[in-house]
N, CA, C and O atoms as a MOPAC input file, in Angstrom:
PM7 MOZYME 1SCF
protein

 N    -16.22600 1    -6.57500 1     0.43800 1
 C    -16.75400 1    -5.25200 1     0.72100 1
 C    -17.56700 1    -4.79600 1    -0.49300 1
 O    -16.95000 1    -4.46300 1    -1.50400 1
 N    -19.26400 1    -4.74200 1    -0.46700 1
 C    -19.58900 1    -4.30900 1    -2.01000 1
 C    -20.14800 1    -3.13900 1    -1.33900 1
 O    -21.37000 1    -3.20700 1    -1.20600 1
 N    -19.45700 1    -1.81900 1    -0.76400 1
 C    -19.86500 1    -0.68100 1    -0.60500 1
 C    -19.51400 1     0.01900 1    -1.79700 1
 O    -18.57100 1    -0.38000 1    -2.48100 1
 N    -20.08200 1     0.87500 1    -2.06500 1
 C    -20.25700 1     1.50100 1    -3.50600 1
 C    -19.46000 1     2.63400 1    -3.31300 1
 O    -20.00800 1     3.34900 1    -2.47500 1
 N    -18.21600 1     3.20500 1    -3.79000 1
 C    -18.13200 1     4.61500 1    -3.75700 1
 C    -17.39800 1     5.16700 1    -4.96400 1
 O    -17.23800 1     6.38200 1    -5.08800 1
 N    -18.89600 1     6.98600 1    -3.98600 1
 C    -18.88700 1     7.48200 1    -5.14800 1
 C    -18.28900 1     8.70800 1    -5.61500 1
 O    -18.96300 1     9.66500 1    -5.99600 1
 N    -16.84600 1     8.68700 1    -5.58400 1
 C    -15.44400 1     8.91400 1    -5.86400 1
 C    -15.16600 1     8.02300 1    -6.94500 1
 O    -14.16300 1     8.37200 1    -7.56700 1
 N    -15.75100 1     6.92300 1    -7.40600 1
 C    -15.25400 1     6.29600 1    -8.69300 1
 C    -15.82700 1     6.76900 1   -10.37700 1
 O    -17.03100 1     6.98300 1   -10.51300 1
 N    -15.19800 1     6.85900 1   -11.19200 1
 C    -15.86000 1     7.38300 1   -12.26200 1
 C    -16.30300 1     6.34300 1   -13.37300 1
 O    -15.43200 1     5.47500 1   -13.41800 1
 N    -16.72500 1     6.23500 1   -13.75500 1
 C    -17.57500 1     5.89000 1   -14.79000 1
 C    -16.34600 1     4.63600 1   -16.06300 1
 O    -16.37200 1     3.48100 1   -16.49000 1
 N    -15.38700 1     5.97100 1   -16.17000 1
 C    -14.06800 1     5.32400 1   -16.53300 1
 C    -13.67000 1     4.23800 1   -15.62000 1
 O    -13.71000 1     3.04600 1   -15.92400 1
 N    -13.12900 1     4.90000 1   -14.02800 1
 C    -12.51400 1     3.36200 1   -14.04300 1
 C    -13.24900 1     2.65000 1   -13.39100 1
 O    -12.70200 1     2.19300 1   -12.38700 1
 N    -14.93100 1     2.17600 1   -13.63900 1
 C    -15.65600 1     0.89600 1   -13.44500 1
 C    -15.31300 1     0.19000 1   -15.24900 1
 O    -15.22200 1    -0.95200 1   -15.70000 1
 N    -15.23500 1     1.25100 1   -15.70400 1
 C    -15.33800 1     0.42300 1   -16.93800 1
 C    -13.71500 1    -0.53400 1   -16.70000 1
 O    -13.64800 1    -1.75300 1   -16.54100 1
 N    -12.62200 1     0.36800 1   -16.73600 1
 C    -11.17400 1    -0.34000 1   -16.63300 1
 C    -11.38400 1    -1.43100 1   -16.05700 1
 O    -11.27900 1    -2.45100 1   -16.73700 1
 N    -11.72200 1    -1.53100 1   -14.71600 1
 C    -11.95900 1    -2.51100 1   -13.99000 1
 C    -12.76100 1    -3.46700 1   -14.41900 1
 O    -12.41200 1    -4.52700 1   -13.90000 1
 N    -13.75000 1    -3.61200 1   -15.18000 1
 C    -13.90700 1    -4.69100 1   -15.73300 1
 C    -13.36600 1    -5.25600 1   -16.19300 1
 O    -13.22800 1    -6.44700 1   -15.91500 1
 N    -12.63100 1    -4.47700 1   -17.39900 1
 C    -12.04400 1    -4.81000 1   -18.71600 1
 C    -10.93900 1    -5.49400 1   -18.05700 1
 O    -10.17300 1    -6.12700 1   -18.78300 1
 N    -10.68800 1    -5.46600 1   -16.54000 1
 C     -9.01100 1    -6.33900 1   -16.58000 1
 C     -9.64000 1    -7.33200 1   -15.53800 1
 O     -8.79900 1    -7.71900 1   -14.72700 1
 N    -11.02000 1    -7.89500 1   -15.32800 1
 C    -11.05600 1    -8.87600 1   -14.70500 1
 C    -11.59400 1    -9.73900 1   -16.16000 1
 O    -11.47000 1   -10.91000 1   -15.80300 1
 N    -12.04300 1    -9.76000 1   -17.38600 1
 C    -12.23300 1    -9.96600 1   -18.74500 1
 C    -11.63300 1   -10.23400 1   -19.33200 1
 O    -11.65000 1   -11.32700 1   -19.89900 1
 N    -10.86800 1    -9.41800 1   -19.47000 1
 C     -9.35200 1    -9.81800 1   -20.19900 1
 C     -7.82300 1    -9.69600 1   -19.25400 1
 O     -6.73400 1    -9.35800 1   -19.71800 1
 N     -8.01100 1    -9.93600 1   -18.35000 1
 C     -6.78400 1   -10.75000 1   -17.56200 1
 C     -5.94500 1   -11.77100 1   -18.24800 1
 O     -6.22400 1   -12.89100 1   -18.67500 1
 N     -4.70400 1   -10.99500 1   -18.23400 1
 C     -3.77000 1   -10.14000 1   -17.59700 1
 C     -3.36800 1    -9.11800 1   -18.54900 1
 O     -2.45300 1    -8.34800 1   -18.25700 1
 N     -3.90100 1    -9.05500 1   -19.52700 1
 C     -3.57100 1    -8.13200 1   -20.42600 1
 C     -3.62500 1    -6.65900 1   -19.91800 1
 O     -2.68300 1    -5.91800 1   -19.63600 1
 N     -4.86700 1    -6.44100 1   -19.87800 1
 C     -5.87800 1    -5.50700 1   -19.08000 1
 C     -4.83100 1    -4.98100 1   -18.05000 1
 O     -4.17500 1    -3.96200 1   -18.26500 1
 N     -4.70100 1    -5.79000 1   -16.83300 1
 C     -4.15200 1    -5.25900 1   -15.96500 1
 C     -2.81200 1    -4.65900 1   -15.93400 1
 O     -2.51600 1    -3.78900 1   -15.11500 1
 N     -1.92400 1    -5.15500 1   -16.89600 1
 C     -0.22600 1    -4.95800 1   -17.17200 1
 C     -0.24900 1    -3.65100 1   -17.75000 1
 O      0.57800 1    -2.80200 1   -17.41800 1
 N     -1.44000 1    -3.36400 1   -18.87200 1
 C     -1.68900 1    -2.02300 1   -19.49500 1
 C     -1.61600 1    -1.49200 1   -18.72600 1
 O     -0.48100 1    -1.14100 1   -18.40500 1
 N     -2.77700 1    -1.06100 1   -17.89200 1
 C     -3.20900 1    -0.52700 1   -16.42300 1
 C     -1.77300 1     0.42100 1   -15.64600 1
 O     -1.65800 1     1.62300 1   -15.40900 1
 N     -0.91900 1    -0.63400 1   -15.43700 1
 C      0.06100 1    -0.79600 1   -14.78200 1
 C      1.24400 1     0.43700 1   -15.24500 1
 O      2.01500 1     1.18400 1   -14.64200 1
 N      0.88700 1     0.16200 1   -16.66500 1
 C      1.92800 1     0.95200 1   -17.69000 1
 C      1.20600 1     2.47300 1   -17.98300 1
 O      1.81200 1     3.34100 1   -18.61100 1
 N     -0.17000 1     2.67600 1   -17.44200 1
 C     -0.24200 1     4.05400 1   -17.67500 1
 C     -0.50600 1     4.72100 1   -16.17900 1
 O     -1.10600 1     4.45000 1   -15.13800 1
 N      0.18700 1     5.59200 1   -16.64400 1
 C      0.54600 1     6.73800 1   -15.53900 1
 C     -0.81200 1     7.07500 1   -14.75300 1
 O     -0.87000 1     7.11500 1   -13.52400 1
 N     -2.06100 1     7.34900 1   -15.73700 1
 C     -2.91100 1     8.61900 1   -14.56700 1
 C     -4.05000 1     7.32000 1   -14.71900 1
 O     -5.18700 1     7.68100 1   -15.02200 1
 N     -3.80400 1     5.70500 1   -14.51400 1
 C     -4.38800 1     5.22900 1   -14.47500 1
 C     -3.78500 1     4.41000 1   -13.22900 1
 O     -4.48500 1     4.33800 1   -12.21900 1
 N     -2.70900 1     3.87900 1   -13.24100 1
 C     -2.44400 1     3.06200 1   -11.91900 1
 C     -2.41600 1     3.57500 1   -10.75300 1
 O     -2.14800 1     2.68000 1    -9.95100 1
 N     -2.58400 1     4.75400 1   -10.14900 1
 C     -2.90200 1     4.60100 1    -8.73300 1
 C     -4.04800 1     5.18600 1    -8.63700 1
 O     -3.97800 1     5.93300 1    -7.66000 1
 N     -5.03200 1     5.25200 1    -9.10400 1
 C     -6.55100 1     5.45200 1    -8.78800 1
 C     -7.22300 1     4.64600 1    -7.83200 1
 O     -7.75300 1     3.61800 1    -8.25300 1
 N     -7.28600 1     4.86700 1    -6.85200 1
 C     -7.61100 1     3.88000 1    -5.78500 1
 C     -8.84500 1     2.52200 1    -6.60700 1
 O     -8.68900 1     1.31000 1    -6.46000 1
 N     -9.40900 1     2.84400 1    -7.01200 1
 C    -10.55100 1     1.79000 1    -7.01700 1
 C     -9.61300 1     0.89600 1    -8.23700 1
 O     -9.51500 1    -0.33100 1    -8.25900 1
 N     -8.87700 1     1.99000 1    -9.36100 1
 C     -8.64500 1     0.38400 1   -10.04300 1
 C     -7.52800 1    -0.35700 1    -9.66700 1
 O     -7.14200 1    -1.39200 1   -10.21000 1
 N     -6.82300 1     0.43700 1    -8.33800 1
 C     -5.91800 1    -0.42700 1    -7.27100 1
 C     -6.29400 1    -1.46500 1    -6.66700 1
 O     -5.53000 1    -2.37000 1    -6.33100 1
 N     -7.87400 1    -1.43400 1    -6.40800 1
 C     -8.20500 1    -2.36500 1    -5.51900 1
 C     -8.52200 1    -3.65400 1    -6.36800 1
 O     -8.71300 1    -4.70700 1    -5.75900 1
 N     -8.59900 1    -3.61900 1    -8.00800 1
 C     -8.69600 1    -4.44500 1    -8.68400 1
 C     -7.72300 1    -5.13600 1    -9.53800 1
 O     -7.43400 1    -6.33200 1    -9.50500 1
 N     -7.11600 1    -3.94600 1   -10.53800 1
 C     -6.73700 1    -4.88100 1   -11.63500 1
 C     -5.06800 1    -5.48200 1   -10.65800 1
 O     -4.34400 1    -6.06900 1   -11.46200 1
 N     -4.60000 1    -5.44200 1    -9.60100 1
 C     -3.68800 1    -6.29000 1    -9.15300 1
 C     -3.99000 1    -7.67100 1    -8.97500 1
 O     -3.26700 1    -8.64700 1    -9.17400 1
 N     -5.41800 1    -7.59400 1    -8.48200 1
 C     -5.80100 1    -8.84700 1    -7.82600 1
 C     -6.31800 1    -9.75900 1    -9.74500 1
 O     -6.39600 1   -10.93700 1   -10.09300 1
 N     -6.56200 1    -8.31000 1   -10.55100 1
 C     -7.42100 1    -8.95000 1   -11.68300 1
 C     -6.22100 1   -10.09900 1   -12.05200 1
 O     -6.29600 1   -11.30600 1   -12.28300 1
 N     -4.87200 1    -8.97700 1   -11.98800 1
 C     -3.27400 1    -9.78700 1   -13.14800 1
 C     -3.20100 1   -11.44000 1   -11.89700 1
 O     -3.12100 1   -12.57900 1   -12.35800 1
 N     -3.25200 1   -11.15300 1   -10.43500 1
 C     -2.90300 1   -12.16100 1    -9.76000 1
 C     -3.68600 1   -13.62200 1   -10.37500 1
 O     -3.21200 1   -14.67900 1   -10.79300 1
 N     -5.06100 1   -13.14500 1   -10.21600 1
 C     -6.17200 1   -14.48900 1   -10.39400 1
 C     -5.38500 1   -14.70600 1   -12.38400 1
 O     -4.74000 1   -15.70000 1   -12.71800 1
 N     -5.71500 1   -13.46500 1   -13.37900 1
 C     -5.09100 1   -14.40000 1   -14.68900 1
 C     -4.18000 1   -15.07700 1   -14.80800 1
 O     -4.20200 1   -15.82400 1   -15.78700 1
 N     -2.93500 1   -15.13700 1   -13.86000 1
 C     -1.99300 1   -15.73500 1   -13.53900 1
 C     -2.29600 1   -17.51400 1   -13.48400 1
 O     -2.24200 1   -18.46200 1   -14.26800 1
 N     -2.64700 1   -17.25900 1   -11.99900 1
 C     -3.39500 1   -18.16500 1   -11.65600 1
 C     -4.43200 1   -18.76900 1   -12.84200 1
 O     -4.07800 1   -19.76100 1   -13.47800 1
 N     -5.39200 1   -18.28900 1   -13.03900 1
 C     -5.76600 1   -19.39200 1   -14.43800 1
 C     -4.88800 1   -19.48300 1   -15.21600 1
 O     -4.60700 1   -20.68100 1   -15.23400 1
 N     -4.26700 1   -18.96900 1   -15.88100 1
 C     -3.60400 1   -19.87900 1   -16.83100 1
 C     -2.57800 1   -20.86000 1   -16.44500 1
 O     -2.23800 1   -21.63800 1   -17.33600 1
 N     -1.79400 1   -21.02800 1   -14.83700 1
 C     -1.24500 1   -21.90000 1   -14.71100 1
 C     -2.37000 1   -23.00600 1   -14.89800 1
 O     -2.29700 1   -23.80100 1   -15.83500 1
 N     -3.20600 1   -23.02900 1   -14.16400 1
 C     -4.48900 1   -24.31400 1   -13.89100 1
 C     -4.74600 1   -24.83400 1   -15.60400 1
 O     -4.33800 1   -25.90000 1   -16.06400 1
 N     -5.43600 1   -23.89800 1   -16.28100 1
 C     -5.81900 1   -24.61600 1   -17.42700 1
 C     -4.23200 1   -25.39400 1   -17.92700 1
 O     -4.33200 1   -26.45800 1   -18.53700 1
 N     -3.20600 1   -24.98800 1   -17.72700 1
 C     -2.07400 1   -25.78600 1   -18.73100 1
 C     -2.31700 1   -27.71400 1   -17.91300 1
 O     -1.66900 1   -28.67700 1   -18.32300 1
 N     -3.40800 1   -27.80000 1   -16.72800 1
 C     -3.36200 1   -29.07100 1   -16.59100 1
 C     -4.77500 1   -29.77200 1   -17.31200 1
 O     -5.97300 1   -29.50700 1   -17.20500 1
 N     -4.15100 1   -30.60500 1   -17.94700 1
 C     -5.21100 1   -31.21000 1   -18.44900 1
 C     -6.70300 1   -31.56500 1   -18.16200 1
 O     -6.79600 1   -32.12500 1   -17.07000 1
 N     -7.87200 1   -31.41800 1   -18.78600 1
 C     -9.32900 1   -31.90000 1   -18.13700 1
 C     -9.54000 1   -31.02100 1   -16.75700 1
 O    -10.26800 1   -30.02800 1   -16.75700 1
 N     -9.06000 1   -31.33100 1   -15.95400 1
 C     -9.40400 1   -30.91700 1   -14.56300 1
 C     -9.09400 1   -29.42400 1   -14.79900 1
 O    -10.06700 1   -28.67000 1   -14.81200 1
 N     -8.38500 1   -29.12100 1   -14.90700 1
 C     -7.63200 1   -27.71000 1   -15.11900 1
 C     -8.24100 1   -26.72700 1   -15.89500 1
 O     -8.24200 1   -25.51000 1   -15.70600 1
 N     -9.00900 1   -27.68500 1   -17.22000 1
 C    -10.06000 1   -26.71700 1   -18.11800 1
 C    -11.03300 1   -26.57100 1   -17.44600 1
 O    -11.70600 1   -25.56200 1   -17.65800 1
 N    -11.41000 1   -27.41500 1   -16.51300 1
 C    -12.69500 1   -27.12200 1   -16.20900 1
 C    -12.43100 1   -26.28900 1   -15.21000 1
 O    -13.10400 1   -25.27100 1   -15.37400 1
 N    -11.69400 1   -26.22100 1   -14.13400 1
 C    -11.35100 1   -25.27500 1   -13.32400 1
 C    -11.13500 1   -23.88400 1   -14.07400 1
 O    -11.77100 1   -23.02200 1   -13.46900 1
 N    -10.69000 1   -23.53700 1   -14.80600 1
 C    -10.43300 1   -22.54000 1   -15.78700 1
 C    -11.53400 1   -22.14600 1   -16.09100 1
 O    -11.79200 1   -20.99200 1   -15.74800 1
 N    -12.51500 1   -22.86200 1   -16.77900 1
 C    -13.68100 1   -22.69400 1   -17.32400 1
 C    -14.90900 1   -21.94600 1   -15.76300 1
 O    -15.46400 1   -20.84800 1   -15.71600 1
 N    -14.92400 1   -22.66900 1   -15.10900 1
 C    -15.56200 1   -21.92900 1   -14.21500 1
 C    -14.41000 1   -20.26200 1   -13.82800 1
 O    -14.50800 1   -19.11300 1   -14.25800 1
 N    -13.74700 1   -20.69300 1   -13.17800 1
 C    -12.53700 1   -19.15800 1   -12.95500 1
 C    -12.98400 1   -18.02600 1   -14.21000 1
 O    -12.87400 1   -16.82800 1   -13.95000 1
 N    -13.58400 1   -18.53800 1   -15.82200 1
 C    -13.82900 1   -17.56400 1   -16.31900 1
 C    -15.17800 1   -16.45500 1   -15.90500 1
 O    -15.31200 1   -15.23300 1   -15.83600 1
 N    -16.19600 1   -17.86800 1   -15.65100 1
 C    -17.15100 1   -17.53800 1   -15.23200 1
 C    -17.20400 1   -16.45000 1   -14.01400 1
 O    -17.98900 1   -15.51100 1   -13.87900 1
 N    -16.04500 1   -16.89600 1   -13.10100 1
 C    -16.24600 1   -16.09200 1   -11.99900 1
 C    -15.52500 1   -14.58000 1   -12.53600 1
 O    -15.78200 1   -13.47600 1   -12.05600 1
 N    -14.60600 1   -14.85300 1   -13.60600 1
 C    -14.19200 1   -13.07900 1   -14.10000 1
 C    -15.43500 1   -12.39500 1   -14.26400 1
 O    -15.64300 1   -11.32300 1   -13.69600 1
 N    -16.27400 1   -12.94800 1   -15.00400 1
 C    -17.48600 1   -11.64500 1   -15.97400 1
 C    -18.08900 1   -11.74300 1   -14.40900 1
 O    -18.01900 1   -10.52800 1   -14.22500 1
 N    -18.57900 1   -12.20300 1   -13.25300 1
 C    -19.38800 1   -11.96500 1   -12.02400 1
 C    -18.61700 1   -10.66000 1   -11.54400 1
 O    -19.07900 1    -9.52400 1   -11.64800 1
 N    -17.20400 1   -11.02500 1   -10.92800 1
 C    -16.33400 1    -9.91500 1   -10.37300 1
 C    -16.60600 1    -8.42200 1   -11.61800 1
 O    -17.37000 1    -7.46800 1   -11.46900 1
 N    -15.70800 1    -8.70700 1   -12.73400 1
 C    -16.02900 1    -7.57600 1   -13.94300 1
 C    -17.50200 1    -6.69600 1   -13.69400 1
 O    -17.56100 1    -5.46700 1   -13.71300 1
 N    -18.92600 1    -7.82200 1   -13.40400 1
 C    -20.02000 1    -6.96700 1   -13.19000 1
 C    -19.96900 1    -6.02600 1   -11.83000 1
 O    -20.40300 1    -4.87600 1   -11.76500 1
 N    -19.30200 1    -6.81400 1   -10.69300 1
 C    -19.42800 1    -6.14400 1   -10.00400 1
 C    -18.40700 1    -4.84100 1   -10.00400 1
 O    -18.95800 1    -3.84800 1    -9.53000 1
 N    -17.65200 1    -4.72000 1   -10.23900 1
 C    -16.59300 1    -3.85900 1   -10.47700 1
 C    -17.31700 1    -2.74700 1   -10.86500 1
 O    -17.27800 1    -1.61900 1   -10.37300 1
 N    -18.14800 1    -3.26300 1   -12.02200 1
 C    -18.56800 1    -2.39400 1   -13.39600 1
 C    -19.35200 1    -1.36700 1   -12.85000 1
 O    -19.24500 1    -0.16900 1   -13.11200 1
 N    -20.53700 1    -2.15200 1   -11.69600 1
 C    -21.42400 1    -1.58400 1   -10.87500 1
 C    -20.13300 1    -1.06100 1    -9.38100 1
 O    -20.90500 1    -1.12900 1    -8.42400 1
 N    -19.89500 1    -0.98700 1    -9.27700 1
 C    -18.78500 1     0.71200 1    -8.34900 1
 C    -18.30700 1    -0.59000 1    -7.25500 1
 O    -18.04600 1    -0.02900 1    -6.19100 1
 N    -18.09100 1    -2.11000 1    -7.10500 1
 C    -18.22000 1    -2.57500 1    -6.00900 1
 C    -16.77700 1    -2.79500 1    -5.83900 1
 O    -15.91900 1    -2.74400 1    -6.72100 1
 N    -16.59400 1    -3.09100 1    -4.36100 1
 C    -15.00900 1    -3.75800 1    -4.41000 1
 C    -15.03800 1    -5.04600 1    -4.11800 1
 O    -15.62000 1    -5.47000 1    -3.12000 1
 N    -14.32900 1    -5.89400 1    -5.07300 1
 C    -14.36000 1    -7.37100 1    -5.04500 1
 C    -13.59900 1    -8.10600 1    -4.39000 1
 O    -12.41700 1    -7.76400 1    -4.38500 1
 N    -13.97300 1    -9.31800 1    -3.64000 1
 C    -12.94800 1   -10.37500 1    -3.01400 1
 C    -12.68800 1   -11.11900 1    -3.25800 1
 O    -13.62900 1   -11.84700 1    -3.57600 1
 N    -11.56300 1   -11.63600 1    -3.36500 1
 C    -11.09000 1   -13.06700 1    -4.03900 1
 C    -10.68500 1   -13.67000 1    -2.86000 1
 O     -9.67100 1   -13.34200 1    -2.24400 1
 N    -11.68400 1   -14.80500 1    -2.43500 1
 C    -11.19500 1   -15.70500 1    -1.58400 1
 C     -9.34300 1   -15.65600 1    -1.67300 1
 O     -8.93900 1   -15.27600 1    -2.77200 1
 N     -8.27600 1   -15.98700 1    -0.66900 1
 C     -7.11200 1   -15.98000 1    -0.52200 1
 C     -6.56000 1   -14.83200 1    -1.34400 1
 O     -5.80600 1   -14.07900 1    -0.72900 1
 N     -6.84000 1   -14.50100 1    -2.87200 1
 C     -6.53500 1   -14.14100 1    -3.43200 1
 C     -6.04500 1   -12.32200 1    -3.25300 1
 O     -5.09900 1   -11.63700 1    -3.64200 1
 N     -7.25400 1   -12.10100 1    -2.47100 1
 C     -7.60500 1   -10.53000 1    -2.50800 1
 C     -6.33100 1   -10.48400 1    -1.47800 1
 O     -5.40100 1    -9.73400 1    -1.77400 1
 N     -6.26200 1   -11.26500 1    -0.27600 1
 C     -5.08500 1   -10.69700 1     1.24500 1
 C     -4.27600 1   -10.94300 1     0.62000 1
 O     -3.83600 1    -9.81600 1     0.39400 1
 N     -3.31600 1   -11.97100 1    -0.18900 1
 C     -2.40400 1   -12.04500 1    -0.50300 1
 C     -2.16400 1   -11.22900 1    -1.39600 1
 O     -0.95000 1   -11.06500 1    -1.27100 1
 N     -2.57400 1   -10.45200 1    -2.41400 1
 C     -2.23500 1    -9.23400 1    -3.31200 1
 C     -1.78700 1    -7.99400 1    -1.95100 1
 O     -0.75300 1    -7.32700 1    -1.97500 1
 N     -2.59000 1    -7.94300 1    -1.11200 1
 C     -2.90900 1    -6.67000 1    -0.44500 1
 C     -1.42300 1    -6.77300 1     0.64500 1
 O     -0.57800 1    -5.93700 1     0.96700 1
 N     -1.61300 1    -8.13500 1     0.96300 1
 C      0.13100 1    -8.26900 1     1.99900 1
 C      1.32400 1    -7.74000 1     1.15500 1
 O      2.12200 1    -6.96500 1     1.68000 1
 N      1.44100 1    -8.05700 1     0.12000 1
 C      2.22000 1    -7.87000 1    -1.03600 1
 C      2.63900 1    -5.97200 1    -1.50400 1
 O      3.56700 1    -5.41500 1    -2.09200 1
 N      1.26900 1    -5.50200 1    -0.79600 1
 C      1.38000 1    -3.96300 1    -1.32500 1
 C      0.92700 1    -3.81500 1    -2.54200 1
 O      0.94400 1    -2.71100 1    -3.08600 1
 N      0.47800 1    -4.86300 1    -3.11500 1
 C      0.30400 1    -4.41300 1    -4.64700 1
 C     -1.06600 1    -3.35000 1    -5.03100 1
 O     -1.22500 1    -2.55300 1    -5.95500 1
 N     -2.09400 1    -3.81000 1    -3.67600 1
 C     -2.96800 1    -2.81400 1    -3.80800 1
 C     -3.36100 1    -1.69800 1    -2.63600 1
 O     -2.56100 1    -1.37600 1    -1.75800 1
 N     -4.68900 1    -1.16200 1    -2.74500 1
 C     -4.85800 1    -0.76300 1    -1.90700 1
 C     -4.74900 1    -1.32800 1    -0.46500 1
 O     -5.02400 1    -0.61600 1     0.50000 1

């Protein structure tokens, strides 16, 4: 869904980057402050941001194949992060329904 809305502030496009960037850090913060975790838009992200850092760092702990898988997965953070940055809501192939079945986000 890259419909833009504009109910989001300025702040949390920035958050939302910052936890598809620095995943999972980013997102656990997120998590831990009050007038930041249920803001709808950075609901719709930094869950899915902590799910996918997860996910890379199991992959890179496999050797060769795993860095390189990693290595692209970073690539795809700063794409998502831009889009975020710019007001969008991002999909993570499997990634995004299975956060969302879970409740974790919007």
């Amino acid at each position: 869904n890259n419909v833009v809305d504009p109910n989001v502030t300025s702040d949390d496009k920035l958050w939302a980057l910052l936890s598809y960037l620095f995943t999972p850090l980013i997102p656990i913060i997120l998590l831990l402050l009050e007038d930041k975790k249920d803001r709808p838009f950075l609901k719709a992200h930094y869950p899915q941001a902590l799910a996918w850092g997860v996910v890379l760092i199991v992959i890179s702990l496999i050797p060769i194949l795993g860095w390189l898988v990693a290595f692209v997965g970073f690539i795809m953070n700063i794409i998502w992060g831009i889009q975020a940055f710019n007001g969008q809501y991002v999909k993570i192939p499997v990634l995004t329904d299975f956060v969302a079945k879970q409740g974790w986000s919007n």
